[in-house]
C-alpha positions in Angstrom: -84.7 241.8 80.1 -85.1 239.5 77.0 -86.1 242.2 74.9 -83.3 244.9 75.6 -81.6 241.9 73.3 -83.4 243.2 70.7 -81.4 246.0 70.7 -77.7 247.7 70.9 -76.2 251.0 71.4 -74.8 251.0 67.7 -78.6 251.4 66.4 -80.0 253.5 68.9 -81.5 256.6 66.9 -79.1 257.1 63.5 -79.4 260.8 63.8 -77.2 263.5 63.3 -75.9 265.2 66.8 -76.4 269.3 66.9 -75.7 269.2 70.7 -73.4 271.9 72.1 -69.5 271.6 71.7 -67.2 273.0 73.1 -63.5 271.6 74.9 -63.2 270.4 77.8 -60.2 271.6 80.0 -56.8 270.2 78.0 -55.8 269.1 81.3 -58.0 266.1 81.4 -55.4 264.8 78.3 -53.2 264.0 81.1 -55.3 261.8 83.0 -54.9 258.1 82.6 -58.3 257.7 82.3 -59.8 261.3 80.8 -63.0 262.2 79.8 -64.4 262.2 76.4 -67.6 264.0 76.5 -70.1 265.6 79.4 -73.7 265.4 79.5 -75.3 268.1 81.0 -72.4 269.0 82.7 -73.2 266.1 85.5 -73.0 262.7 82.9 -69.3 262.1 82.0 -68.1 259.6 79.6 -64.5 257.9 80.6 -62.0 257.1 78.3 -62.2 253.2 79.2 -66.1 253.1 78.8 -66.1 254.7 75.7 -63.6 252.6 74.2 -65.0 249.6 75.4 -68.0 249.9 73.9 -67.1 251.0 70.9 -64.4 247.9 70.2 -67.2 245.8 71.7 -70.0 247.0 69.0 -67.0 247.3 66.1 -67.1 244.0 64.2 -62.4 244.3 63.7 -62.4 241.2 61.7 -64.5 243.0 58.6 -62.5 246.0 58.3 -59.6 248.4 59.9 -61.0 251.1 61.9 -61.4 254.4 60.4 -61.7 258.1 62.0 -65.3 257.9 60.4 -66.3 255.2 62.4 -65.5 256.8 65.6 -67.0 260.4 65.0 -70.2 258.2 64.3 -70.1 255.8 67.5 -69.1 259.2 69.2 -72.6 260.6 67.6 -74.3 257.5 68.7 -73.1 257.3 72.1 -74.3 260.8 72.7 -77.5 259.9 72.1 -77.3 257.1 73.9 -76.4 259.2 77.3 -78.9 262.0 76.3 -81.7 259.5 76.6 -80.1 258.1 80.0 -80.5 261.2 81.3 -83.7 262.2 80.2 -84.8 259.0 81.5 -83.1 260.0 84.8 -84.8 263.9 84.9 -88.2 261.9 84.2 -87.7 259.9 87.4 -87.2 256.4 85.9 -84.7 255.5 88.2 -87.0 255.5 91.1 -89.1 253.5 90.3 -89.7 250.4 92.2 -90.2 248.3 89.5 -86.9 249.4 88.0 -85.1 249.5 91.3 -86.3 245.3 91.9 -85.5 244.2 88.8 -81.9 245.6 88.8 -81.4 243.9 92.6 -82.2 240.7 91.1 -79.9 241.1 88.2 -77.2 242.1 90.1 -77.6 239.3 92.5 -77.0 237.3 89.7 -74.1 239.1 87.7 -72.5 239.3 91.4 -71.8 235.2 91.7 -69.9 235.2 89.2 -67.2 237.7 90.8 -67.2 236.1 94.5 -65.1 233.4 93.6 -61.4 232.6 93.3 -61.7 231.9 89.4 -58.0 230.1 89.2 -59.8 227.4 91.4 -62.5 227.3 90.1 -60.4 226.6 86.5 -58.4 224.3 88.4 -61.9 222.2 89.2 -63.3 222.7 85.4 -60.3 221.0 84.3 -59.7 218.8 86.9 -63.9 217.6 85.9 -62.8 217.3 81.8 -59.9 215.4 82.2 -62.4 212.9 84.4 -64.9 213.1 82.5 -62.7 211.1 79.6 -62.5 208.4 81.9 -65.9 205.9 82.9 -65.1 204.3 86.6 -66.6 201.1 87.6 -67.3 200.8 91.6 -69.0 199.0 94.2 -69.4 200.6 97.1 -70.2 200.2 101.1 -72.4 202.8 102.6 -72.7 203.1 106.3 -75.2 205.6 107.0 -74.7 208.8 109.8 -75.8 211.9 109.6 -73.8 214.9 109.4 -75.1 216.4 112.7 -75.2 213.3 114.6 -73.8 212.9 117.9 -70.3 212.0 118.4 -71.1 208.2 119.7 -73.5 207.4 116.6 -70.2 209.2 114.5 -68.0 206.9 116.3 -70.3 203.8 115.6 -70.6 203.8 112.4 -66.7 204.5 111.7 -66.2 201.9 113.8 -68.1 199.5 111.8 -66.4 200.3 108.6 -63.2 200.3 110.1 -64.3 196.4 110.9 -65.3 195.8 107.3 -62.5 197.9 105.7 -59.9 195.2 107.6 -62.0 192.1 106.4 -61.6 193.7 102.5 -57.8 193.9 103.2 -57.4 190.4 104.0 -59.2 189.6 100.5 -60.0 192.6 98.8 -61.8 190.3 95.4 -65.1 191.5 94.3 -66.6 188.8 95.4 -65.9 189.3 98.8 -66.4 193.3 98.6 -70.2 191.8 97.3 -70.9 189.5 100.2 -69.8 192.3 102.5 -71.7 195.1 100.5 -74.8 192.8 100.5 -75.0 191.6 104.2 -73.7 195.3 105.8 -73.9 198.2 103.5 -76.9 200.5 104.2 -77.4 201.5 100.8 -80.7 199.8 99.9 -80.6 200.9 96.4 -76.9 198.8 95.7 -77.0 196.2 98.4 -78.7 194.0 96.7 -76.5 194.2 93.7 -73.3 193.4 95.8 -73.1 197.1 95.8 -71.8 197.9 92.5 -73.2 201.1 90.9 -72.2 200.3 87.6 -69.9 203.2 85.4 -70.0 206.6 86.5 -68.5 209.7 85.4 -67.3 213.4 86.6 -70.2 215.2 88.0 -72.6 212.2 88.6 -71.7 211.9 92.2 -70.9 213.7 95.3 -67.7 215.3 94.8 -66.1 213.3 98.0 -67.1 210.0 95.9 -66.2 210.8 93.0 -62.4 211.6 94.4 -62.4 208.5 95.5 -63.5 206.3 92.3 -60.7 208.5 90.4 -57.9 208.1 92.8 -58.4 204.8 93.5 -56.4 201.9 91.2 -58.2 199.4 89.7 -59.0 196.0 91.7 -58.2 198.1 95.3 -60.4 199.5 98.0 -60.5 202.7 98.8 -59.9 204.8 101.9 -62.5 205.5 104.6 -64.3 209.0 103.2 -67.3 210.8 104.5 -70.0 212.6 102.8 -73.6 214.1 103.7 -75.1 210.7 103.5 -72.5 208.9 106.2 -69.0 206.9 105.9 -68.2 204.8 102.6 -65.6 202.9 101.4 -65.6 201.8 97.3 -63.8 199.3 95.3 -62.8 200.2 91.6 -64.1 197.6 89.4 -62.3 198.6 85.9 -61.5 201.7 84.3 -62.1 202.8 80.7 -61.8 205.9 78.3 -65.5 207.5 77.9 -66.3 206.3 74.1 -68.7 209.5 74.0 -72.7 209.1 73.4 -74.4 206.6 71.6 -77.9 207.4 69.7 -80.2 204.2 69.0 -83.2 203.4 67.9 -85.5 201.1 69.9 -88.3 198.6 70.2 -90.0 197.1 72.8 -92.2 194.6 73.5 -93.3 194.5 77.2 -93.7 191.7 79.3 -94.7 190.6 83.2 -97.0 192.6 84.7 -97.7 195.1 82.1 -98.2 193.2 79.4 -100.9 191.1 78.1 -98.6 188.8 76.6 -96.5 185.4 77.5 -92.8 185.8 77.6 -92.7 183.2 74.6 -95.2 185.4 72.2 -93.6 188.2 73.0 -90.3 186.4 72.2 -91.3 185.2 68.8 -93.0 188.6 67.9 -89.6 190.2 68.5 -87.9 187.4 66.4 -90.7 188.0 63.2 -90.5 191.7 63.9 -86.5 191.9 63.8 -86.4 188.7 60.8 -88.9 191.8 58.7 -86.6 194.3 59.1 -83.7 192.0 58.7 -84.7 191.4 54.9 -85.2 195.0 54.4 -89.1 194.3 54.0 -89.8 196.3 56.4 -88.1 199.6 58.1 -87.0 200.1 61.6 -89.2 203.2 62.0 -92.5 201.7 60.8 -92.1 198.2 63.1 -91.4 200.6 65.8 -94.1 202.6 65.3 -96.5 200.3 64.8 -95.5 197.5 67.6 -93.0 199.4 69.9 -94.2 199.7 73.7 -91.7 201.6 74.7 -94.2 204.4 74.4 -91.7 207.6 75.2 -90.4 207.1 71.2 -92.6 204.4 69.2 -94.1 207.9 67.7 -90.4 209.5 66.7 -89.6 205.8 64.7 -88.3 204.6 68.3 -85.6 207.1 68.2 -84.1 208.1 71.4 -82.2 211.1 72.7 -78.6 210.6 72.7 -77.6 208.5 76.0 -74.2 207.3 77.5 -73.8 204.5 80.8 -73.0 206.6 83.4 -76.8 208.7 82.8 -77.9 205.0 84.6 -75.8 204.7 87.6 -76.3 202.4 90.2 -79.2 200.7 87.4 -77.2 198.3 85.9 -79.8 196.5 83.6 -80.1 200.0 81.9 -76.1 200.1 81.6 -76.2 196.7 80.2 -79.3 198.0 77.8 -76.9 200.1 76.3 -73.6 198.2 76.4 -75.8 196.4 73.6 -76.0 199.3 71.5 -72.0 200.2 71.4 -71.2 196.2 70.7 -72.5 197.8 67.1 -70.3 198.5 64.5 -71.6 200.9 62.5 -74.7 203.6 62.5 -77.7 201.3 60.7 -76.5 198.0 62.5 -79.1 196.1 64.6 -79.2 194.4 67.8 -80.4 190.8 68.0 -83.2 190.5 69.8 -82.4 190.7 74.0 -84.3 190.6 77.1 -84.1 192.7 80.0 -86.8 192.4 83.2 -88.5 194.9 81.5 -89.4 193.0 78.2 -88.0 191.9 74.9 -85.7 194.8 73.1 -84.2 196.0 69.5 -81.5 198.7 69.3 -80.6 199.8 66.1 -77.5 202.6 66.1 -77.9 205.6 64.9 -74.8 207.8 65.7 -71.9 207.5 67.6 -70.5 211.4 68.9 -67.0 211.4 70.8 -66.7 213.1 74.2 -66.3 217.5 73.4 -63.0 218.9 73.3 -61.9 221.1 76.5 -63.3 224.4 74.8 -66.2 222.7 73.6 -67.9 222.0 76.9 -66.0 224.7 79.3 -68.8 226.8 79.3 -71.4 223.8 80.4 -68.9 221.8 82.7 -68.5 225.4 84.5 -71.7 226.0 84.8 -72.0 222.2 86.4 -69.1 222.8 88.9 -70.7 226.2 90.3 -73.7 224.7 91.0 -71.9 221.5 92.5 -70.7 221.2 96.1 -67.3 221.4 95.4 -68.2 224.8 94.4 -67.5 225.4 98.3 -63.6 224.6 97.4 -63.3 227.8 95.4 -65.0 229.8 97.9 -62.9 229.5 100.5 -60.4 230.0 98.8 -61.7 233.3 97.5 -62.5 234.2 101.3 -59.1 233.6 102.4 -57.8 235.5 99.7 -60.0 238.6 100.9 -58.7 238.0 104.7 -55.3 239.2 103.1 -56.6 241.9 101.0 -58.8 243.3 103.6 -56.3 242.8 107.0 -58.4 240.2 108.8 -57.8 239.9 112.4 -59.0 237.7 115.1 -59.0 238.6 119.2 -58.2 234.9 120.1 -58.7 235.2 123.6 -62.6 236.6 123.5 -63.0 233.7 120.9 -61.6 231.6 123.1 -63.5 232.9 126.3 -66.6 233.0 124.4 -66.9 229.9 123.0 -65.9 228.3 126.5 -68.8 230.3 128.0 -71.3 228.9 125.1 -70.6 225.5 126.0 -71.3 225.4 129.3 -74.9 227.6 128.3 -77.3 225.0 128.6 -80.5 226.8 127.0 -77.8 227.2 124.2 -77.0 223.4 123.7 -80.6 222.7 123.9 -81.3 225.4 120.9 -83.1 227.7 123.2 -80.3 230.7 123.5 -81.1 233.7 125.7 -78.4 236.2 125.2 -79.6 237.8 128.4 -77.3 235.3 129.8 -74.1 236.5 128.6 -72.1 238.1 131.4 -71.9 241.9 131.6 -68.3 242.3 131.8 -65.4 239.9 130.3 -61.7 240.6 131.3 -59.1 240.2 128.6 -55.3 240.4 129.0 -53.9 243.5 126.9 -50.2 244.3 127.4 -49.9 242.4 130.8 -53.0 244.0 132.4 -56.3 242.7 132.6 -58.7 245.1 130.7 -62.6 244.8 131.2 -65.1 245.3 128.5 -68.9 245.1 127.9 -68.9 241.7 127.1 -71.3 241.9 124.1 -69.2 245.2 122.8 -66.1 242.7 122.7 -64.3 242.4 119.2 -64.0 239.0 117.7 -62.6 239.5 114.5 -61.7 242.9 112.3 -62.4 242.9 108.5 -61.6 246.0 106.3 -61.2 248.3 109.4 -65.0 247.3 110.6 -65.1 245.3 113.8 -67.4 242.8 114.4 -68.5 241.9 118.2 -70.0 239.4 120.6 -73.4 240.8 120.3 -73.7 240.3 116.4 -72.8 236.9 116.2 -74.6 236.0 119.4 -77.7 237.3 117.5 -76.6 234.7 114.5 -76.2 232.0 117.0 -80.0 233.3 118.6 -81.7 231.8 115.3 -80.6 227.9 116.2 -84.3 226.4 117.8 -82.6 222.6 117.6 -80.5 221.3 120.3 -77.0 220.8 119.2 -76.4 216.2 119.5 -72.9 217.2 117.3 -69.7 218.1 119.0 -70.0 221.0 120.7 -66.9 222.6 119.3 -67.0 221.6 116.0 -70.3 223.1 115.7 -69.4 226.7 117.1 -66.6 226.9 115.1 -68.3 225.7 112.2 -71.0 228.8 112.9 -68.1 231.0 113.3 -66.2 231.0 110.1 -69.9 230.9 108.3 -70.5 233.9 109.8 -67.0 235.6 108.9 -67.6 234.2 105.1 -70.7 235.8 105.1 -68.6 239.3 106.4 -66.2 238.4 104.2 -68.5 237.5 100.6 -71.1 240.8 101.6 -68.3 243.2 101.9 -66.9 241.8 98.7 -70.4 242.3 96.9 -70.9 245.8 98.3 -67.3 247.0 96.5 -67.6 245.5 92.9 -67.7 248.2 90.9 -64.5 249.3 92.9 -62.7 245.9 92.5 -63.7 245.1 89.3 -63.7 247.0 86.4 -65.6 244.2 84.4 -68.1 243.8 86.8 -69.1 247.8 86.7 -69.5 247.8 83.1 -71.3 245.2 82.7 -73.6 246.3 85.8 -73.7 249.7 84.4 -74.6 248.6 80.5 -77.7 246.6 82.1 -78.5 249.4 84.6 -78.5 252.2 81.8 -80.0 250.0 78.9 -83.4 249.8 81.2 -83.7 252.9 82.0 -83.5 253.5 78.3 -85.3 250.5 77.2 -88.3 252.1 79.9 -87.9 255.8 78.8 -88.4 254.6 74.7 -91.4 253.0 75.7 -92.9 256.0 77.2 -91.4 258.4 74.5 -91.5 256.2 71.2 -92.9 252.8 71.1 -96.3 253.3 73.4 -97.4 256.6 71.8 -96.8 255.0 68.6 -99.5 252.7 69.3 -101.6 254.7 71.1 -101.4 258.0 69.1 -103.8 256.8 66.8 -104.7 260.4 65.2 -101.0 260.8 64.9 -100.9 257.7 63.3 -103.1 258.4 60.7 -102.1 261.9 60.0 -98.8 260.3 59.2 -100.2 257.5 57.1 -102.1 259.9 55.0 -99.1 262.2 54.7 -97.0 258.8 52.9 -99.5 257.4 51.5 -97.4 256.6 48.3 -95.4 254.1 50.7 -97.6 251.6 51.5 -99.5 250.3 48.0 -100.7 246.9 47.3 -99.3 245.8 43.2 -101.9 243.3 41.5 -103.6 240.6 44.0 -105.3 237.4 43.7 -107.3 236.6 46.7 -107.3 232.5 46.0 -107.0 229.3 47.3 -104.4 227.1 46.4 -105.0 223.0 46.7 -102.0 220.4 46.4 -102.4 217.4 45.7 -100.0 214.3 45.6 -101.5 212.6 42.2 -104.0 213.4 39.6 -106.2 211.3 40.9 -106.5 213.1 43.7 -106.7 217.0 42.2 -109.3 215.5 40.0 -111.5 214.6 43.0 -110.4 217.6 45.2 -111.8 220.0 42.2 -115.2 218.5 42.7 -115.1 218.9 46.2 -113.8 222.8 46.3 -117.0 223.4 44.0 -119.3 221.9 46.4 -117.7 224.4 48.7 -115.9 221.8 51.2 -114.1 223.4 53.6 -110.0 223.0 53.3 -109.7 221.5 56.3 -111.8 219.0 55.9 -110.0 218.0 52.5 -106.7 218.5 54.8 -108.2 215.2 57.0 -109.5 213.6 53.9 -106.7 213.6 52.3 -104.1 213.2 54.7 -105.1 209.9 56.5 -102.9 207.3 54.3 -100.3 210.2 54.2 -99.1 213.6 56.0 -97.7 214.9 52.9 -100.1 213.7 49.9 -102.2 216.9 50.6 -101.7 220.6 51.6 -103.5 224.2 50.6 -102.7 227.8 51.2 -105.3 230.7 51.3 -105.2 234.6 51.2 -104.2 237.4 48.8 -101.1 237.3 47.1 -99.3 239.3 45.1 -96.2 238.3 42.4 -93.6 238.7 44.9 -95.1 236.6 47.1 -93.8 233.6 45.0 -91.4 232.8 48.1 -94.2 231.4 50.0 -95.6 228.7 47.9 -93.2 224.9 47.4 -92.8 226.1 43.9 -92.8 229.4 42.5 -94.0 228.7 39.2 -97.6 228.2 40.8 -98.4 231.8 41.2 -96.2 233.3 38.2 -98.6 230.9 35.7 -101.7 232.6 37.5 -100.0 236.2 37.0 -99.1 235.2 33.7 -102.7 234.2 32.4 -105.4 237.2 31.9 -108.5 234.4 32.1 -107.9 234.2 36.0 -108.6 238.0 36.1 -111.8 237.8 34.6 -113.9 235.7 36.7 -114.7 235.5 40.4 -115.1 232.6 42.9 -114.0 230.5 39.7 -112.2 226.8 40.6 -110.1 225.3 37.9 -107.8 222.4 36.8 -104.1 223.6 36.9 -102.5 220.4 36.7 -98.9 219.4 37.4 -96.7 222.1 38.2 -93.4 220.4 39.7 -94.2 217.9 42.0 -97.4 218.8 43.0 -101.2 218.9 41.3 -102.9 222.0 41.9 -106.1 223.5 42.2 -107.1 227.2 42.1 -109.9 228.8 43.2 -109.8 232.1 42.1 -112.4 234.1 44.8 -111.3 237.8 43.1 -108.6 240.0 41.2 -107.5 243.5 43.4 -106.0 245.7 41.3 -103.4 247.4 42.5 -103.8 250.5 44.8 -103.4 251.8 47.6 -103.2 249.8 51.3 -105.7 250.6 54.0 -104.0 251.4 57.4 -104.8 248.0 58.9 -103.6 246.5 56.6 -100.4 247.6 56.6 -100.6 249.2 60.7 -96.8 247.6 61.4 -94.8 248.9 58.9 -96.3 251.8 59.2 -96.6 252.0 63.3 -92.3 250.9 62.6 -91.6 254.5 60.6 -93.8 256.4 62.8 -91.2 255.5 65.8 -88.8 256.3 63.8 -90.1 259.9 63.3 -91.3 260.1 67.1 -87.8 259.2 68.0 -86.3 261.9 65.7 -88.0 264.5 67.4 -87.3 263.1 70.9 -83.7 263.1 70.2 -84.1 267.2 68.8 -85.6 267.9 71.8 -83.2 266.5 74.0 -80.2 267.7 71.7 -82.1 271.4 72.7 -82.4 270.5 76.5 -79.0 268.8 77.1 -75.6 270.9 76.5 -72.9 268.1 75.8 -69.0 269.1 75.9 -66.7 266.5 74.1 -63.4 266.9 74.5 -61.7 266.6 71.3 -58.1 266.1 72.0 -59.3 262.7 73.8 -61.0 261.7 70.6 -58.2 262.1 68.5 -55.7 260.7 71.0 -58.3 257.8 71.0 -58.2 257.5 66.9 -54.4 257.7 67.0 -54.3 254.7 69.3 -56.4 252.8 66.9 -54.5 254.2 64.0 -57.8 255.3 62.7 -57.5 257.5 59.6 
């Protein structure tokens, strides 16, 4: 859909409207929401549409709103609908193409409205006001999976429950790092006494990071759980984020992949850093020629802007860093350190503070949506629609159902036969016991639909692993996925009824492909391929589209005259200008460059300095001679030479040359007559007491 950007209902066709008028019945006045104008007596334009795209397309800030500029959007927005509906007529909306792409973007337009957005605020705030904040932790890992049985689950609580009452007897770092290193089952940490280093908001499961941030400084945490199995943490130290750094850097490897000794690596760093020290040399140029850090010797060893907690649980890479923000000021320079990876330089090159709140909404939103605790705002968005939509549950076939499940064996061993499932179940209603087809029983009621044994039997049917997990849990687990899928479909299915934001939005993008797919039919495609039409209209404005006086020349420019003395000899031996470009570029990117084609005199805008091709406008002897090279000299900071290869006099352009512009104003006209046609075809009826209601509202005048 990139290219519908291209576009916007304020410059479809700028046409005048000769469509049929007439007023609608005055009743409609009365109406909170009346119409403004019909299309074909079956299209009607709303009140709130109309005035939502026209404030929307109306830049407010440049002027007040006039009575002018509404009869003109009015014109527009007729148009607009008359090619909606021609598009319509011409079967454009059936297509399956059309029909896929519009399912995919309303898949996407639709996640942003099944959410309860005041949560999900609450989180985006919650993750800024973190994110000032850097937390130091290390960190005890005992590993069990989420669907493991309940023994391994008790196991490995158990364990930590053992190590959690050692750290309260002495809770010191060092004895959190003996523990961490002889029990933890994080591999990557253990060995470090399991301290990760700083992190931030939005670096870590969302259960950890609670953790780091509610826990004080120099205490352990509680016992938490997350995917990965049961942790406890200690908070190290706590800091305000000082925002990212940007350095530049050299580095000389050593070990394994290097061919050097620690101690000449060593004293290369020292002559290297000593050079640039007394300003003999530049950081760029050492780093360029004796950096190996190979990702940005070729940038001057400049590196994308980088902060701590982009390295956690790598703490030789934090303390890489840490080097650069001891640094004053931007320009200041490291002395040389080593890490295991080699021998290192920073030099700082900018310091940028952590974004204000409106700053990075937009991104940190985007971050918590596609985060876990994502899951927070959606259940609260699903019980919110259990209220709204009088949710009810029949507790006793829940109950009797998931009895009857586990004590299913082919169920618990993922191999569930529904065929099982008793014909009849009883259920107590008002005293009496009431049978029903025990698949037709109702489990739960949402919006008036019921929803029964046999539907989420045939969810529970698609589970082929035995269940190790509590038995219970896991049901239950199944069950309320299954009524937040109810819950979140049925939600999706009445958008444009529950919000009015969603169905404009859905119905801008809906209508603007079926008119960006019709004006490819109608205008742009027979534009291009209407070649005879083309040229009959080419011929017809052939005044238009005329060249003024050309030169057809090469232009050479060269850094010293030195150089434009020995690049004149070489354009008259006929050297091609790329192989001048190498020649004369090795010491230098920028000692050479050349431009070649016709130009005319207000083409000045394309050369470094402008004076180059008024001086060969301005001097008949370039006229008079073809595939003539010359001497120009200096002209600003360049030396140039000119090879004049002929003069065009000015005339007229041929149609390739010029086949854009021209194939541009021949839409135009194709549109033109589209739009008569369809002003013939389509009666509209506007209702002008709505329109004037409208520009009193907006104290249009």
């Amino acid at each position: 859909m990139n290219k519908l950007k291209k576009f916007s209902l304020l410059c479809f066709a700028p046409f005048l409207l000769n469509a049929q008028n007439s007023e609608v019945n005055s009743e409609l006045t009365g109406n909170s929401n009346p119409t403004v104008f019909v299309v074909n007596d079956n299209q009607e334009v709303q009140l709130d549409e109309f005035e939502r795209q026209f404030l929307k397309n109306l830049n407010l800030k440049e002027k007040a709103v006039t009575a002018a500029d509404i009869d003109e959007y009015l014109k527009l927005y007729i148009r607009f609908k008359l090619k909606i509906q021609d598009a319509k007529d011409a079967g454009k909306d059936t297509l399956e193409n059309y029909k896929r792409e519009l399912a995919m973007y309303r898949d996407q337009l639709s996640r942003n409205y099944l959410y309860d957005r005041e949560v999900t605020d609450n989180l985006i705030k919650e993750a800024y006001e973190r994110s000032l904040y850097e937390v130091r932790v290390q960190h005890i890992l005992i590993r069990v999976d989420r669907n493991a049985s309940n023994a391994a689950v008790e196991r490995a609580k158990k364990r930590l429950l053992e190590i959690t009452n050692q750290l309260l007897r002495d809770p010191s770092a060092e004895n959190f790092a003996t523990l961490a290193s002889s029990d933890s089952q994080d591999d990557g940490t253990k060995e470090n006494g399991g301290d990760l280093g700083y992190l931030t908001a939005l670096q870590v499961v969302y259960e950890f990071e609670n953790a780091a941030y509610n826990t004080q400084v120099g205490e352990i945490s509680d016992i938490f759980r997350t995917d990965f199995g049961f942790h406890i943490l200690r908070v190290q130290d706590k800091r305000k984020n000082r925002g990212d750094i940007r350095v530049r850097h050299i580095m000389l490897r050593t070990g394994k992949n290097s061919n050097t000794t620690d101690e000449e690596a060593e004293k290369k760093i020292t002559e290297i850093h000593s050079k640039i020290a007394s300003g003999k040399e530049s950081f760029e140029d050492m780093a360029r020629n004796y950096s190996e850090d190979f990702s940005s010797k070729y940038n001057g060893g400049l590196v994308n802007w980088v902060n701590p907690t982009q390295f956690v649980g790598d703490l030789e890479r934090q303390d890489w860093i840490e080097n650069a923000y001891r640094l004053k000021e931007d320009g200041q320079m490291t002395e040389p350190f080593r890490t295991s990876y080699g021998w290192h330089i920073l030099m700082r090159e900018g310091l940028r503070a952590v974004g204000s709140f409106e700053d990075t909404k937009n991104s940190i939103k985007t971050k918590v949506q596609q985060n876990p605790r994502s899951q927070i705002s959606l259940e609260s968005f699903v019980s919110r629609l259990k209220v709204e939509e009088n949710y009810t549950e029949n507790k006793e076939i829940i109950e009797r159902f998931f009895e009857y499940l586990k004590t299913d064996s082919g169920f618990l061993k993922g191999n569930f036969d529904m065929d099982n499932i008793p014909e009849t179940v009883s259920v107590n209603q008002n005293g009496k016991a009431v049978s029903y087809r025990y698949l037709d029983a109702e489990l739960f009621r949402f919006a008036g639909e019921p929803y029964s044994v046999e539907e989420f039997a045939m969810r529970l049917g698609s589970n082929k692993s035995p269940i190790n997990k509590d038995i219970s849990d896991w049901i239950l687990n199944e069950y309320n996925d299954w009524v937040r899928d109810v819950a979140i479909a049925y939600q999706n299915e009445h958008l444009e009824e529950k919000s009015s934001e969603f169905k404009f939005i859905f119905q801008e993008y809906r209508e603007g492909i079926l008119m960006f797919n019709r004006m490819q039919e109608m205008v742009w495609d027979k534009a291009n391929n209407d070649s005879i039409g083309l040229a009959t209209y080419f011929q017809a404005n052939i005044n238009d589209y005329q060249w003024d006086d050309r030169f057809n020349a090469e232009f050479y420019f060269c850094v010293d005259n030195k150089m434009m003395k020995k690049v004149f000899k070489q354009v008259k031996k006929g050297i091609s200008a790329d192989s001048l470009r190498r020649e004369h570029t090795r010491k230098n990117q920028l000692d050479f460059n050349y431009k070649i084609g016709k130009y005319q005199l207000s083409d000045t805008f394309l050369f470094p300095n402008n004076e180059v091709l008024k001086m060969v406008f301005s001097n008949e002897k370039f006229k008079s001679k073809e595939d003539k090279v010359y001497k120009m000299g200096q002209v600003g900071n360049d030396f140039v030479v000119l090879k004049v290869k002929s003069f065009l006099p000015a005339g007229p352009k041929s149609l390739d040359e010029t086949r854009g512009p021209v194939a541009s104003k021949y839409q135009t006209v194709l549109e033109k007559e589209w739009i008569a046609d369809l002003e013939i075809r389509y009666p509209v009826t506007i209702n002008y007491e709505v329109v004037e209601e409208f520009k009193r509202k907006l104290n249009a005048k």
